[in-house]
C-alpha beads as a LAMMPS data file, in Angstrom:
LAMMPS data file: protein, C-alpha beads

411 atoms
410 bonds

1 atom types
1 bond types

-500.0 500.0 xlo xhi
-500.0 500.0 ylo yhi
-500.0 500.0 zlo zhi

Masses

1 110.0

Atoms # bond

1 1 1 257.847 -394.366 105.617
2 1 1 259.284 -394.873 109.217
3 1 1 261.935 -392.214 109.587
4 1 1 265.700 -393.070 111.584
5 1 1 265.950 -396.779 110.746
6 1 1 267.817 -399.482 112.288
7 1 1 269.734 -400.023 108.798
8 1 1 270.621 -395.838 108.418
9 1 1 271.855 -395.882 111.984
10 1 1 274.538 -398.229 111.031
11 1 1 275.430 -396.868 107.289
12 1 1 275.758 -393.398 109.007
13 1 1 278.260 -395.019 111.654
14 1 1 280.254 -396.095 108.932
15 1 1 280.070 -393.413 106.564
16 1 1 283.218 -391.799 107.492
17 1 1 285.191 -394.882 105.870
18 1 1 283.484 -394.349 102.860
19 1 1 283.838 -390.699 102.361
20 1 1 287.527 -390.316 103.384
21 1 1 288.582 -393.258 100.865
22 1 1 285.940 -391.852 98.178
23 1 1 283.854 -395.173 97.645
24 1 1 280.215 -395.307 96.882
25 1 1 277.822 -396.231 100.145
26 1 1 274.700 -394.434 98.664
27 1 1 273.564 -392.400 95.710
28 1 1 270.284 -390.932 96.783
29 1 1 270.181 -387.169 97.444
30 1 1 273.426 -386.610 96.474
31 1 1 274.018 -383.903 93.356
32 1 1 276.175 -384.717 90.485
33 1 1 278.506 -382.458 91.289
34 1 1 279.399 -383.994 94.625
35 1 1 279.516 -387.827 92.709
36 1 1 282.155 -385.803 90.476
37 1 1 283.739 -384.326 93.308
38 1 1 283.793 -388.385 94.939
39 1 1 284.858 -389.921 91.467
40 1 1 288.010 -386.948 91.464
41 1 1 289.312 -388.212 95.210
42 1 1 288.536 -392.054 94.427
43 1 1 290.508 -391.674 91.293
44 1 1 293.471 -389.033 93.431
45 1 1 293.008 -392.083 96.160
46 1 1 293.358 -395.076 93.507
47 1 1 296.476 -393.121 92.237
48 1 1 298.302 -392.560 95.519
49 1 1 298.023 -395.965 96.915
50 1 1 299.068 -397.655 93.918
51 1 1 302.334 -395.532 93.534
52 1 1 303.232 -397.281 96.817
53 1 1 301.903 -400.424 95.309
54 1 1 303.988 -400.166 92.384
55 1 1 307.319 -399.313 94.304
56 1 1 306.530 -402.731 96.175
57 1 1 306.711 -404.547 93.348
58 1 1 309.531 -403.453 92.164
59 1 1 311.788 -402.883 94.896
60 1 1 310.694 -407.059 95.473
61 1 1 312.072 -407.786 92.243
62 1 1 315.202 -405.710 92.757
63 1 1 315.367 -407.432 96.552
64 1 1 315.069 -410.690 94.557
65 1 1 317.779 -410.415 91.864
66 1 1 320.217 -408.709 94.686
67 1 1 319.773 -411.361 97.175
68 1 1 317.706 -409.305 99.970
69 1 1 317.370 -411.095 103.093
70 1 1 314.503 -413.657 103.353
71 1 1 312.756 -411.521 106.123
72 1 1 313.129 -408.368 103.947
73 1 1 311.259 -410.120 101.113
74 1 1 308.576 -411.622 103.285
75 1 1 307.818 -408.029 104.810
76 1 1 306.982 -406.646 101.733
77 1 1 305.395 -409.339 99.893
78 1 1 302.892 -408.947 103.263
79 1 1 302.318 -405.095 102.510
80 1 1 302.123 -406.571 98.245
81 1 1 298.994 -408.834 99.268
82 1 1 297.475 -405.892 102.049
83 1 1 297.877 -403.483 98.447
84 1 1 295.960 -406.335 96.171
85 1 1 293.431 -407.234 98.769
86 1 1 292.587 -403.672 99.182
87 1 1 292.676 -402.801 95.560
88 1 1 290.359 -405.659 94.473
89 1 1 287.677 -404.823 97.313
90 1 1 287.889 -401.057 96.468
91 1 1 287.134 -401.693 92.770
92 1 1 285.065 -404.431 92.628
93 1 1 283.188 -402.232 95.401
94 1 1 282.869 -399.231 92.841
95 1 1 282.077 -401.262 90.013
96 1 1 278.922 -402.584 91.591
97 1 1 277.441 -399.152 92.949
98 1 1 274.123 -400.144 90.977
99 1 1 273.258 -403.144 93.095
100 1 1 274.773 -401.265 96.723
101 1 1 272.105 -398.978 95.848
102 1 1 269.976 -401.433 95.443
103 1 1 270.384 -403.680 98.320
104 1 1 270.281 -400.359 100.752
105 1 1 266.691 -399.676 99.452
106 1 1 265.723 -403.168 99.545
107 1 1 266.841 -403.662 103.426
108 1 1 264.752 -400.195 104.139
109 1 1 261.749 -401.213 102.658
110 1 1 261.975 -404.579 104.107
111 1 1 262.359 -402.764 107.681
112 1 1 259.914 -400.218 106.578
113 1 1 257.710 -402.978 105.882
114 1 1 257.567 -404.381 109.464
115 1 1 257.788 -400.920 111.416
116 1 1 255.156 -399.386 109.096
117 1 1 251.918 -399.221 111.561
118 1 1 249.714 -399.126 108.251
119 1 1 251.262 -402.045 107.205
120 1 1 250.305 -406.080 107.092
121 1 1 253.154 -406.296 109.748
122 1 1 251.902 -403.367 111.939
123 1 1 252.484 -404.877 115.521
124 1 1 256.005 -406.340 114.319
125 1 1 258.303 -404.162 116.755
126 1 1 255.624 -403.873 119.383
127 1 1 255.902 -407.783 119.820
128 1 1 258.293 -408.548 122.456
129 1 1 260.286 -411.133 120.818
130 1 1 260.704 -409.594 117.994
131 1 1 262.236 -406.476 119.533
132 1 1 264.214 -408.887 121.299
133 1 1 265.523 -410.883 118.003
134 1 1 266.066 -406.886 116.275
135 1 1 268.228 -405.795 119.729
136 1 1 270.126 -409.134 120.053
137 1 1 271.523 -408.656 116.273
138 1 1 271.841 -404.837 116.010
139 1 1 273.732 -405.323 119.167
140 1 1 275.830 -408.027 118.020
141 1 1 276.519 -406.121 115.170
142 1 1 277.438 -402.905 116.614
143 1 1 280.401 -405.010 118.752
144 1 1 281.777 -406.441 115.713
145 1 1 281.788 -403.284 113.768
146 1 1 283.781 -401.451 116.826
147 1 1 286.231 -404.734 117.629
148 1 1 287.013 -404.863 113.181
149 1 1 287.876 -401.063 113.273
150 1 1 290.214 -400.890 116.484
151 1 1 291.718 -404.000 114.951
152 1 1 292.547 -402.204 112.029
153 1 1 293.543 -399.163 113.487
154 1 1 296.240 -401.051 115.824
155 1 1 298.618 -402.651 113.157
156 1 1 298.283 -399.331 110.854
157 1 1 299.979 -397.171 113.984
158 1 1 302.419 -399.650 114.351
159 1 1 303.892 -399.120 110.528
160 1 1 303.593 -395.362 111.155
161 1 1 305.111 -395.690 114.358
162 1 1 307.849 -398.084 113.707
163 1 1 310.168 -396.270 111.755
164 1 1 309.529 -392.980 114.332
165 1 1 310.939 -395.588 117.596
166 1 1 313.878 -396.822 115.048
167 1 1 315.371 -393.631 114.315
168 1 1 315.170 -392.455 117.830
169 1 1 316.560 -395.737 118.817
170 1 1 319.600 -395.450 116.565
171 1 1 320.251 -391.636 117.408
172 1 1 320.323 -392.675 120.732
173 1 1 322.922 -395.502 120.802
174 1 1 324.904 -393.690 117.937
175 1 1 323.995 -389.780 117.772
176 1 1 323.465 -390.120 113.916
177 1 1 320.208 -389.772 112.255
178 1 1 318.991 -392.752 109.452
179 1 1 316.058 -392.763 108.310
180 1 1 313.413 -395.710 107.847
181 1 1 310.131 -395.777 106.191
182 1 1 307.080 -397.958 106.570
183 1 1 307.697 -400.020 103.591
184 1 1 310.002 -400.514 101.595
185 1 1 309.693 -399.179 98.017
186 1 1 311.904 -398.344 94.661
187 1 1 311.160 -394.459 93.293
188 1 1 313.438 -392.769 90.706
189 1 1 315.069 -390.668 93.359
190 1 1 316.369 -391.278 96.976
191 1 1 313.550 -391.508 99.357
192 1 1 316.172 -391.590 102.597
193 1 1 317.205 -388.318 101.230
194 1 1 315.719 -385.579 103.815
195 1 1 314.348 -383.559 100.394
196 1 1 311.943 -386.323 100.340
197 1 1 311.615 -388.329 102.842
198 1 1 309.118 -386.317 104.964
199 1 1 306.783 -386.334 102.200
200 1 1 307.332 -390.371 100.955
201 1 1 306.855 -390.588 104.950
202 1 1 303.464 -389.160 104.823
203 1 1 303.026 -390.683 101.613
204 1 1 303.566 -393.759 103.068
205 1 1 301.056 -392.782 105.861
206 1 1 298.161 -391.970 103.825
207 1 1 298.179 -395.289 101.392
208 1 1 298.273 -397.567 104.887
209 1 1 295.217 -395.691 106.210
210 1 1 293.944 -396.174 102.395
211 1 1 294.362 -399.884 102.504
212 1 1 292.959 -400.108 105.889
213 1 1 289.789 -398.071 104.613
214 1 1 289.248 -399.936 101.625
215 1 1 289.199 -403.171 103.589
216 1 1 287.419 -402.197 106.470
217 1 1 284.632 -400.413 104.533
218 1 1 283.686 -402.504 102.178
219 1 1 283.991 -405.728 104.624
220 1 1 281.614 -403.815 106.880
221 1 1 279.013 -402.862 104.499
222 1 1 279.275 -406.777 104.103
223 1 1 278.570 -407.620 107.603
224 1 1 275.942 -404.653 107.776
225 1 1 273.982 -406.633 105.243
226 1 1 274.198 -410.210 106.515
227 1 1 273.305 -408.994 110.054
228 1 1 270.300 -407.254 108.389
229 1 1 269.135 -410.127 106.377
230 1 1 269.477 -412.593 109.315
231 1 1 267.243 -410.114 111.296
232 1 1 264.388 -410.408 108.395
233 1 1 264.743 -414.171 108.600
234 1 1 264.617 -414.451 111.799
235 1 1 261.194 -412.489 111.897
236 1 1 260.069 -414.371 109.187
237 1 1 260.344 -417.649 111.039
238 1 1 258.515 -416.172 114.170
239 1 1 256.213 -415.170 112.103
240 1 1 255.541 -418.722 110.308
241 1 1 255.428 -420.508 113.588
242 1 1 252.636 -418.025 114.714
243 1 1 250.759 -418.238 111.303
244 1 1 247.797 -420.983 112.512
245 1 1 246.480 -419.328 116.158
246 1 1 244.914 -421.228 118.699
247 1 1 241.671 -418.874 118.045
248 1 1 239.295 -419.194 115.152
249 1 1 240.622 -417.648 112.071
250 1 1 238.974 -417.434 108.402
251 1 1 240.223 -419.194 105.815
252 1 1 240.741 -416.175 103.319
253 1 1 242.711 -413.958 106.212
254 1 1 244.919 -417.262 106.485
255 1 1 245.446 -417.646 102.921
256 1 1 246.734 -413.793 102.803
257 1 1 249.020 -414.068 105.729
258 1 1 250.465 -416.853 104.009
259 1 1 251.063 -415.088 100.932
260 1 1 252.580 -411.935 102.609
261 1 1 254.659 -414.897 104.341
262 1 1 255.992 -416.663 100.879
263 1 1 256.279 -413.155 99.426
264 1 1 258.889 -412.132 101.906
265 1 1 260.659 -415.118 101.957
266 1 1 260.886 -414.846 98.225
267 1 1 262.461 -411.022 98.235
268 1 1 265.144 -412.275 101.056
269 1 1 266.402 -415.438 98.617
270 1 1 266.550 -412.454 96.026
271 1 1 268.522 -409.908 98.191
272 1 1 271.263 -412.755 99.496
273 1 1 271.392 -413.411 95.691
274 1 1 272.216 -410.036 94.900
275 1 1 274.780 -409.811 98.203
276 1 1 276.418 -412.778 96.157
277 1 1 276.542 -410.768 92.665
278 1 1 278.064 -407.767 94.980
279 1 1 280.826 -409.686 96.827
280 1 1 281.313 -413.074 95.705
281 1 1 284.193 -411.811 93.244
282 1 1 285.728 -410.035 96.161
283 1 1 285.216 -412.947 98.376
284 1 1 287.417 -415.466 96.158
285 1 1 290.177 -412.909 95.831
286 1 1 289.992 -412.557 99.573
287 1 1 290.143 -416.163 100.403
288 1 1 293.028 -416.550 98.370
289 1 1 295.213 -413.461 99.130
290 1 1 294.412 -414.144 103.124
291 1 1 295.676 -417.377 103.044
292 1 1 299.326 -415.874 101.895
293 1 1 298.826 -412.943 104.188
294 1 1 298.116 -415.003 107.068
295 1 1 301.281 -417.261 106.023
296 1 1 303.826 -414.402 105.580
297 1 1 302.631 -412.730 109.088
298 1 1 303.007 -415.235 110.610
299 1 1 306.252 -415.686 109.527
300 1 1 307.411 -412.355 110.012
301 1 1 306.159 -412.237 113.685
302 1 1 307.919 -415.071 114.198
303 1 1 311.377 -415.052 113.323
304 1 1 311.515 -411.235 113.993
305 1 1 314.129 -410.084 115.999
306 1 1 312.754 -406.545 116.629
307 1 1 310.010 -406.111 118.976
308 1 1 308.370 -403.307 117.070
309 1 1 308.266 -405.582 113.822
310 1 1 306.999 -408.699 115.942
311 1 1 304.241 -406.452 117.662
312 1 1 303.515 -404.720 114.350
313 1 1 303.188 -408.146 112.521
314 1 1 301.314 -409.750 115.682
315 1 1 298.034 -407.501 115.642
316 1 1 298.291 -407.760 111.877
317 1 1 297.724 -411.269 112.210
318 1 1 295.111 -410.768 114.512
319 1 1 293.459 -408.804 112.149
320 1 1 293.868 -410.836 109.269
321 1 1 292.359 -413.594 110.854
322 1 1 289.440 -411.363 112.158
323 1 1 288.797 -410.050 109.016
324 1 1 288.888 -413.539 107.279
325 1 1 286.952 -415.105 110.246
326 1 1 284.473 -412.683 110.319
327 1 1 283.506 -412.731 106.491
328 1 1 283.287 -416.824 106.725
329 1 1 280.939 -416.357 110.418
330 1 1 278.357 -413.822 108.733
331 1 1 278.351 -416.025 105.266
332 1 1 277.484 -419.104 108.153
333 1 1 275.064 -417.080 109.580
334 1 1 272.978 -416.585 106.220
335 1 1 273.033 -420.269 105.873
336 1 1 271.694 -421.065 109.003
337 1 1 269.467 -418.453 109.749
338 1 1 267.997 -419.387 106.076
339 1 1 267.330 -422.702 107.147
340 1 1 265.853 -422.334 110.309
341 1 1 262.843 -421.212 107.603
342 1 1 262.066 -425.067 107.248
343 1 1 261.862 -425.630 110.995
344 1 1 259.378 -422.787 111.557
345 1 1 257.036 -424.686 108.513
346 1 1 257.329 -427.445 110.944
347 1 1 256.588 -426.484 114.092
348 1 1 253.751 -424.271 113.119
349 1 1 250.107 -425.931 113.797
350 1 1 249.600 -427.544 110.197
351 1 1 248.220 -430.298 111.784
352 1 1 245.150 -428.093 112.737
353 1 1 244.261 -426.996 109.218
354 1 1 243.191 -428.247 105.843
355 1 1 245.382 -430.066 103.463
356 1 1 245.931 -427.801 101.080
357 1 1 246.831 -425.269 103.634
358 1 1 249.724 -427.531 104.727
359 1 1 250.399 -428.564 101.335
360 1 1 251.420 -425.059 100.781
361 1 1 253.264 -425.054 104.216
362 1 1 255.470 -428.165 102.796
363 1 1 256.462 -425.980 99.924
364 1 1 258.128 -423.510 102.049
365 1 1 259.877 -426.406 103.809
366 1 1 260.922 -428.051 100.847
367 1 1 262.258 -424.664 99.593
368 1 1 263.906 -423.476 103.018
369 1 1 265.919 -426.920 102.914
370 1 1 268.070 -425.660 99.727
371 1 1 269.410 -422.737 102.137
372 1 1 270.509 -419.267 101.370
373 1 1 274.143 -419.065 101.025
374 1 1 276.910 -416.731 99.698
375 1 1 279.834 -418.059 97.544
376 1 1 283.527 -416.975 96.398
377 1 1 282.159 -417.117 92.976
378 1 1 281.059 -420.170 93.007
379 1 1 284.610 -422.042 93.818
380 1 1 283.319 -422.411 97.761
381 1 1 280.577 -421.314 100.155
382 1 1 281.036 -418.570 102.251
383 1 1 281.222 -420.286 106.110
384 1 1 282.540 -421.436 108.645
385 1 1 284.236 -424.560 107.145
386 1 1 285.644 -422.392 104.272
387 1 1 287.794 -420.813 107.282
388 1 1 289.220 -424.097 108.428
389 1 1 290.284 -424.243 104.819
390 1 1 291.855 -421.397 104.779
391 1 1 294.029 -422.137 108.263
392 1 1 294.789 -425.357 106.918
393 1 1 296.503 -424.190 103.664
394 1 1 298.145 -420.967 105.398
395 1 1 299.727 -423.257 107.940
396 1 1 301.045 -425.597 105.215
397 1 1 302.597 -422.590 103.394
398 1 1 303.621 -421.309 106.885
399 1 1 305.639 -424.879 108.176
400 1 1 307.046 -424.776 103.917
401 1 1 308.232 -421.355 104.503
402 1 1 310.077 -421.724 107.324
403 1 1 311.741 -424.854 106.655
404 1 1 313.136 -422.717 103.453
405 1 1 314.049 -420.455 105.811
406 1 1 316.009 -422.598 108.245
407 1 1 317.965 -424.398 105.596
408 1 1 319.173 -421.466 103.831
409 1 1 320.244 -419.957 106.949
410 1 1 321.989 -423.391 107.770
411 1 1 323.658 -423.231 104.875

Bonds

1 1 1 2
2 1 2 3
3 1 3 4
4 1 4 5
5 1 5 6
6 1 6 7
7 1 7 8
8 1 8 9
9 1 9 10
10 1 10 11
11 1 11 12
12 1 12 13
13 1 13 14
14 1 14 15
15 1 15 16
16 1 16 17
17 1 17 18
18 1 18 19
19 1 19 20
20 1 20 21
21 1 21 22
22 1 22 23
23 1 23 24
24 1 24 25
25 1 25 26
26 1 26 27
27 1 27 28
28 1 28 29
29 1 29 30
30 1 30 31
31 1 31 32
32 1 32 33
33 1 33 34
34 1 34 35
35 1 35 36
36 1 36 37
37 1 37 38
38 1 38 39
39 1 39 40
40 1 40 41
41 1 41 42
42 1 42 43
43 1 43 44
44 1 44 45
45 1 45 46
46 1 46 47
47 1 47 48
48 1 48 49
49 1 49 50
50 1 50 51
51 1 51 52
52 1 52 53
53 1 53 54
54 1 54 55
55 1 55 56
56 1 56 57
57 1 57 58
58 1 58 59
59 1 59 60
60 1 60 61
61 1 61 62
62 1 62 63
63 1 63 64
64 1 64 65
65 1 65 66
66 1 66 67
67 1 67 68
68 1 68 69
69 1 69 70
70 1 70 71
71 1 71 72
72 1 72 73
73 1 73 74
74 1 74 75
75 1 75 76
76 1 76 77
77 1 77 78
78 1 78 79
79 1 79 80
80 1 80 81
81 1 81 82
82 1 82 83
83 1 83 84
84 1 84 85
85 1 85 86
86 1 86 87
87 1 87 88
88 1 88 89
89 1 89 90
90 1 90 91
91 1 91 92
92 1 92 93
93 1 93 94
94 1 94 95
95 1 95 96
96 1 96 97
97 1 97 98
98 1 98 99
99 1 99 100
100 1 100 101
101 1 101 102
102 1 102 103
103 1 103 104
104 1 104 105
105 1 105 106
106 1 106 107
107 1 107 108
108 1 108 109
109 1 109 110
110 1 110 111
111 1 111 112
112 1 112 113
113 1 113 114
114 1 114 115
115 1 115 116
116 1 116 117
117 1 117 118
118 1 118 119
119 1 119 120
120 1 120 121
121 1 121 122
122 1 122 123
123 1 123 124
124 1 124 125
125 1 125 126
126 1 126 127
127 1 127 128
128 1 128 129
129 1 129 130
130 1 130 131
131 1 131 132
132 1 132 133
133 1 133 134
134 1 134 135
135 1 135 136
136 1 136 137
137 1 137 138
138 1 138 139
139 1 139 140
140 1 140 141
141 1 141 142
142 1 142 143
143 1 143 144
144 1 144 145
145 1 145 146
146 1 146 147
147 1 147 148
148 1 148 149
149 1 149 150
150 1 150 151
151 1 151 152
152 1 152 153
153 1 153 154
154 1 154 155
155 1 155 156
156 1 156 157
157 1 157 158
158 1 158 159
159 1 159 160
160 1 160 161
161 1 161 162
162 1 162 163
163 1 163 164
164 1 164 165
165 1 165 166
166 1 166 167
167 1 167 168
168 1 168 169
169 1 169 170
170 1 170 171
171 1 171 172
172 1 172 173
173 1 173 174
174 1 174 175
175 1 175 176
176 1 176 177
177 1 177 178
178 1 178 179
179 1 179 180
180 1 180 181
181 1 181 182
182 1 182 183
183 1 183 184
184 1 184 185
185 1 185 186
186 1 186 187
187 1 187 188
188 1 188 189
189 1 189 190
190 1 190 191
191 1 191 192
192 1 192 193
193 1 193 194
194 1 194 195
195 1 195 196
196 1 196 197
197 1 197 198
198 1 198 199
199 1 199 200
200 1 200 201
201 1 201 202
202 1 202 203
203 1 203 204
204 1 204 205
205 1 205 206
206 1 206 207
207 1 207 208
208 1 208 209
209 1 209 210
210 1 210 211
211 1 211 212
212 1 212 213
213 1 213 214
214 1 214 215
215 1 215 216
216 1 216 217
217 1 217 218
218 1 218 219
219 1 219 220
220 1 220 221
221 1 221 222
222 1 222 223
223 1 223 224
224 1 224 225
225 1 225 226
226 1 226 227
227 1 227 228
228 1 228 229
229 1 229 230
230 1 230 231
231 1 231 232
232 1 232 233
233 1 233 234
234 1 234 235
235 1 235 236
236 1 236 237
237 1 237 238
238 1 238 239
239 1 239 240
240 1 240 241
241 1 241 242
242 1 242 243
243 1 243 244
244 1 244 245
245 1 245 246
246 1 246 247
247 1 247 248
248 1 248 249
249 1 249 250
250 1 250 251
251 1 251 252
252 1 252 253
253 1 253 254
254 1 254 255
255 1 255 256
256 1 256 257
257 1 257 258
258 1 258 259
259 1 259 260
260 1 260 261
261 1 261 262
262 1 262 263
263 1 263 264
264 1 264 265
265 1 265 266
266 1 266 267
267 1 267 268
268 1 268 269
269 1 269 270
270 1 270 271
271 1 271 272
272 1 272 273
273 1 273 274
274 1 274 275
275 1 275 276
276 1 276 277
277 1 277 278
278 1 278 279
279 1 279 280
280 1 280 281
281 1 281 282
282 1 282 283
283 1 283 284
284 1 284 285
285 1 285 286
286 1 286 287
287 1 287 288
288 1 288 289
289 1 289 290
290 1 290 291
291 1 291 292
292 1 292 293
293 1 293 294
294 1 294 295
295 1 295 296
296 1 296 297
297 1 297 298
298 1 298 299
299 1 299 300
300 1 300 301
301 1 301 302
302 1 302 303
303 1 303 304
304 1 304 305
305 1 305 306
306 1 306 307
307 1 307 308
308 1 308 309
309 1 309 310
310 1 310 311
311 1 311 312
312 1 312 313
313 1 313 314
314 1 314 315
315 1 315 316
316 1 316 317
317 1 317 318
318 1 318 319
319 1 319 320
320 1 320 321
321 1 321 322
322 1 322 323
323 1 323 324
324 1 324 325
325 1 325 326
326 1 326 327
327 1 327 328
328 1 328 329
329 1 329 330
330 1 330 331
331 1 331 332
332 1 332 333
333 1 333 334
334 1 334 335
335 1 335 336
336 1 336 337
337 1 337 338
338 1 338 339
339 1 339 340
340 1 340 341
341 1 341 342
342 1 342 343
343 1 343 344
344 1 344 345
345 1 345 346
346 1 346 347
347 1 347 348
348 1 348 349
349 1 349 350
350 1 350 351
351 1 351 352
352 1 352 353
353 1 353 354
354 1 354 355
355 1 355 356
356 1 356 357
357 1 357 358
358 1 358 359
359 1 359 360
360 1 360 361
361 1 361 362
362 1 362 363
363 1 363 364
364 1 364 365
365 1 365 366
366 1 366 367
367 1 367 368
368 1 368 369
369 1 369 370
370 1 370 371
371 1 371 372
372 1 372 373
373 1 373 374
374 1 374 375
375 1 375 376
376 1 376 377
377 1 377 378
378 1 378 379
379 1 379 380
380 1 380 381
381 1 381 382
382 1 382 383
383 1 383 384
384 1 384 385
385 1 385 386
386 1 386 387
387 1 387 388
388 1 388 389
389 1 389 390
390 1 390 391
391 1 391 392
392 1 392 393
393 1 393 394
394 1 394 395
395 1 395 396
396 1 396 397
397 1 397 398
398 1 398 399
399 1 399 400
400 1 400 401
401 1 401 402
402 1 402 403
403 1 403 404
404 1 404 405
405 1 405 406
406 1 406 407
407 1 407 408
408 1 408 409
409 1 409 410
410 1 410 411
């Protein structure tokens, strides 16, 4: 086994979301005692947030039967969704730790399998275009997993921040302290009272970065595998097109290259199966929830009066739409990547062998047409079209929500 992967390099980077929000990346050589220890902070973490969560709620129904300003209501319906979105990935997340585990060992061995000099693959990374095709994607990959975390970093410090510029602000155009919090949330006691407002403050704090977290980690775990996967299918269809050489080459030799060949192909329609079984429950939620998030910030960073809302609101848009973008581009990727299978059956030499040889070759074609793709349980496929979608409705909701907004101000 072929120590310091390509696929461990990138788990490791993103550990640190995992640990510090207590969800499951990988189970091997890890005691029971620390999966206890992780179970204790997921459930202390699960608990926390959803105090927050639960003040939303209800300080939205109070806002409602008190007649809060629209903008108020919008605000923290936006931080209601953020709390379900995060929620659902976290425990859909925990409840499939099986299959995770599963998929991680799968993408080793299939790496393993092509860097293993023993193996039926042995000169896979020593061939210049594949290194090329493994560089091109890890590198790829690396960008979008820096770009998703600064653009979740950037609208978190702008709720923490917020509240910090308007109390300064209003001590210094009136000289009298009133305090703010991120969001805006019912507890059985005063939380503007200065007994507790530094700790529902950091409270506050700690369930952003926890929604944040949630989100980020699980979404890139997500692109972590689809990157993978398109790297295996990519060297899967350099190796097809290379199958018949130009050099004499007995039969038997061919038959068991081909075989390796179909073998391969067959474990990577089984791992983007299992992806689906992982996230395709996640994935629906997702698609729904963003296209209300989208709509209400949006709306928020519009009609805004404050600059620190608008900016707040503005790169959480940005990152919405990143997020949402991003999980539609790497489902598109699977699909095309998949079916670029086919094209290698093609343009391989099958015109210089025996029928039955190409026979075989058609198969793969035939198969490689139906291509690999991940769903939102089954309701729609993961890609780039599904995004359009998603725009669509979110401006629909968006133009709706702002004419309600204009005529009750008019009136």
């Amino acid at each position: 086994m072929i120590e310091n992967l390509q696929i461990d390099f990138f788990l490791k980077k993103q550990k640190f979301l995992f640990r510090y929000n207590a969800l499951n990346l990988d189970n091997n050589n890890i005691t029971r005692k620390e999966i206890f220890k992780r179970k204790c902070l997921y459930i202390i973490n699960f608990l926390w947030l959803n105090t927050d969560f639960i003040g939303e709620v209800l300080w939205l129904i109070d806002g409602v039967k008190n007649g809060k300003s629209f903008t108020e209501l919008t605000y923290i319906a936006s931080c209601i969704v953020s709390c379900l979105l995060a929620n659902t990935k976290a425990i859909f997340h925990e409840l499939n730790e099986h299959y995770i585990s599963n998929i991680i060992e799968d993408l080793r061995k299939l790496e393993n399998k092509g860097t293993d000099p023993n193996g039926s693959n042995a000169n896979k990374l020593e061939n210049k275009q594949k290194q090329r095709i493994i560089e091109e994607e890890t590198n790829f990959l690396n960008i979008v997993l820096t770009a998703e975390m600064f653009l979740h970093i950037v609208p978190l410090v702008g709720f923490v921040l917020r509240p910090l510029i308007q109390i300064g602000l209003t001590y210094y155009n009136t000289n009298e302290i009133h305090f703010v919090l991120p969001f805006l949330v019912v507890f059985p006691f005063d939380t503007y009272d200065i007994k507790y407002w530094p700790f529902i403050y950091v409270h506050q704090i700690w369930s952003g970065t926890l929604v944040m977290l949630n989100i980020g980690a699980v979404d890139s775990f997500f692109f972590i595998c689809c990157a993978f996967i398109k790297i295996q299918f990519r060297l899967l269809k350099h190796d097809i097109e290379k199958i018949i050489p130009t050099s004499e080459i007995s039969k038997s030799k061919l038959r068991f290259k081909l075989r390796d060949l179909i073998k391969w192909h067959q474990e990577l329609i089984r791992l983007v199966n299992l992806v689906d079984i992982v996230n395709s429950k996640t994935i629906l939620v997702n698609f729904i929830l963003s296209t209300f998030l989208i709509c209400l910030c949006g709306f928020n960073a519009t009609i805004n009066d404050e600059t620190a809302v608008v900016m707040t609101f503005t790169s959480f848009l940005l990152t919405c739409l990143l997020q949402i973008y991003l999980l539609c581009f790497f489902g598109d990727m699977i699909v095309r990547s998949s079916s670029e299978i086919a094209d290698a059956a093609y343009i391989c030499r099958w015109y210089s062998t025996n029928p039955t040889f190409a026979r075989k070759l058609l198969i793969i074609q035939t198969r490689a047409k139906i291509p690999c793709k991940l769903t939102a349980f089954g309701y729609a496929d993961v890609d780039l079209q599904a995004f359009t979608k998603i725009l669509s409705t979110s401006w629909s909701y968006f133009a709706l929500l702002n004419t309600v907004y204009t005529s009750s101000r008019s009136n």
